[in-house]
Structure formats: C-alpha cells, structure tokens
C-alpha positions in Angstrom: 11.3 14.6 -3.7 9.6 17.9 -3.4 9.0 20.0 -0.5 5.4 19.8 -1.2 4.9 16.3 -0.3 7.0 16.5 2.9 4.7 19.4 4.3 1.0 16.8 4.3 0.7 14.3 6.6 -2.5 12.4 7.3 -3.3 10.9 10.7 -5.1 7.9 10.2 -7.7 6.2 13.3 -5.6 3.5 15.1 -8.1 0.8 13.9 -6.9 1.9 10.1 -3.4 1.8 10.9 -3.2 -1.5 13.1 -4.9 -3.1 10.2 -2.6 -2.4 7.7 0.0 -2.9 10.4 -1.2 -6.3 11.5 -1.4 -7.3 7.1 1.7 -6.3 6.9 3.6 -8.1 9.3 1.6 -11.3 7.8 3.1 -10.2 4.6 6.4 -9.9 6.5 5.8 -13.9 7.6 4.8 -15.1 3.5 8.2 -13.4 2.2 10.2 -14.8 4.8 8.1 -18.7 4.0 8.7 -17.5 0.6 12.9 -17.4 1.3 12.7 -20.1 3.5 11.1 -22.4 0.2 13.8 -21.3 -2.0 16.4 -21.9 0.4 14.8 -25.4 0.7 14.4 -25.9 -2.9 10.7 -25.9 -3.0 9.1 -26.7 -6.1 8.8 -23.4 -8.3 5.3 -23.7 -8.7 4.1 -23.6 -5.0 6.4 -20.5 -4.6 5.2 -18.9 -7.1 1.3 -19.5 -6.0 3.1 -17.7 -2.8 4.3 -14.8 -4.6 1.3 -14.5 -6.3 -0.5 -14.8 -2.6 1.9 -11.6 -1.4 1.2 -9.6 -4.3 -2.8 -10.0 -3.2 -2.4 -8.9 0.1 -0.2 -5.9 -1.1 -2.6 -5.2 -3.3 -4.9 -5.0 -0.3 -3.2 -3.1 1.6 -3.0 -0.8 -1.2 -6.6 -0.6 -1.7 -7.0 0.2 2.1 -4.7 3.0 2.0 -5.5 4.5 -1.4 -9.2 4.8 -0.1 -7.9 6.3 2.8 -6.3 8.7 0.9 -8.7 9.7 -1.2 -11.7 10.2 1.6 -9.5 12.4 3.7 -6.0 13.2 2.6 -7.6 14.4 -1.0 -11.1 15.1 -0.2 -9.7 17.7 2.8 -7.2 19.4 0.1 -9.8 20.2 -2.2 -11.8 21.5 0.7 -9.2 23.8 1.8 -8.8 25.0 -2.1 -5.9 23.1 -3.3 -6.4 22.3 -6.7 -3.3 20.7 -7.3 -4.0 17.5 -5.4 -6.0 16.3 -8.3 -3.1 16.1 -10.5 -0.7 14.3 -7.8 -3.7 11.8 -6.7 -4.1 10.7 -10.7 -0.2 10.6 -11.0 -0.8 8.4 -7.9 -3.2 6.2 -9.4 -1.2 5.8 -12.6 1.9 4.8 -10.9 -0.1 2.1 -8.9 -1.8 0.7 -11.8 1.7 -0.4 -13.6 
C-alpha cells in the first residue's frame, strides 16, 4: 500500500457512519444465519437466496460509501488541486465493478 493513501482520511457525519454501521452488523447477523443453515444442512437453495440477500446489502453499503466518497473525499481533492484523485477514484470504480 502506498504512503499516499495512508495520509487522506475522511470524516464522515455520525448519521453516515451509524448507518453503515447499523447495515453492517445486520449483515454480520445474515452470514452468521447463513453458517448456522449450512451447519444445519439447510437446503442449498434457501442459502443461496441468503447469499444472494448479503451480497445486496453489501452492495448497499457500497453504494452509500462510494457516494460519500465521491461528494467529499474526491470532490475536496480536486478542489485543493490534486489531479491525481481522478485516476485512483476510476481505479476504484473498476475494482468495485468486478
């Protein structure tokens, strides 16, 4: 990891973060329900409509933060001149989008 990305951090309001806080820890209570089913021999179908129910809330969460990122961590960098946050916020949305 570079230096680079060690030296931003954003701070986020406290509603932002205790929403993606409070979806996370549901997300935290659907994997472990997802463990328990296996462990319980489930049928493979209903876990995987639970998997599939994870990976949309991630994918929420992700939405929430990326928009967050954009509106301030990005939009501030460009305002203080740094042209380089273009490049890392597309390499960002290409690594998300595999």
């Amino acid at each position: 990891m570079s230096n680079k990305k060690c030296e931003h951090k954003q701070h986020h309001s406290d509603e932002l973060k205790k929403n993606m806080i409070n979806r996370l820890k549901r997300i935290e209570g659907q994997i472990r329900g997802i463990s328990n089913m296996i462990g319980n021999d489930i049928y493979c179908d209903d876990i995987l409509n639970q998997i599939a129910s994870v990976e949309s809330a991630l994918n929420g969460v992700k939405k929430i933060l990326l928009k967050a990122h954009m509106d301030n961590c990005v939009t501030d960098r460009i305002k203080e001149g740094d042209e380089e946050i273009k490049e890392e916020f597309l390499n960002t949305i290409y690594r998300i989008m595999k």
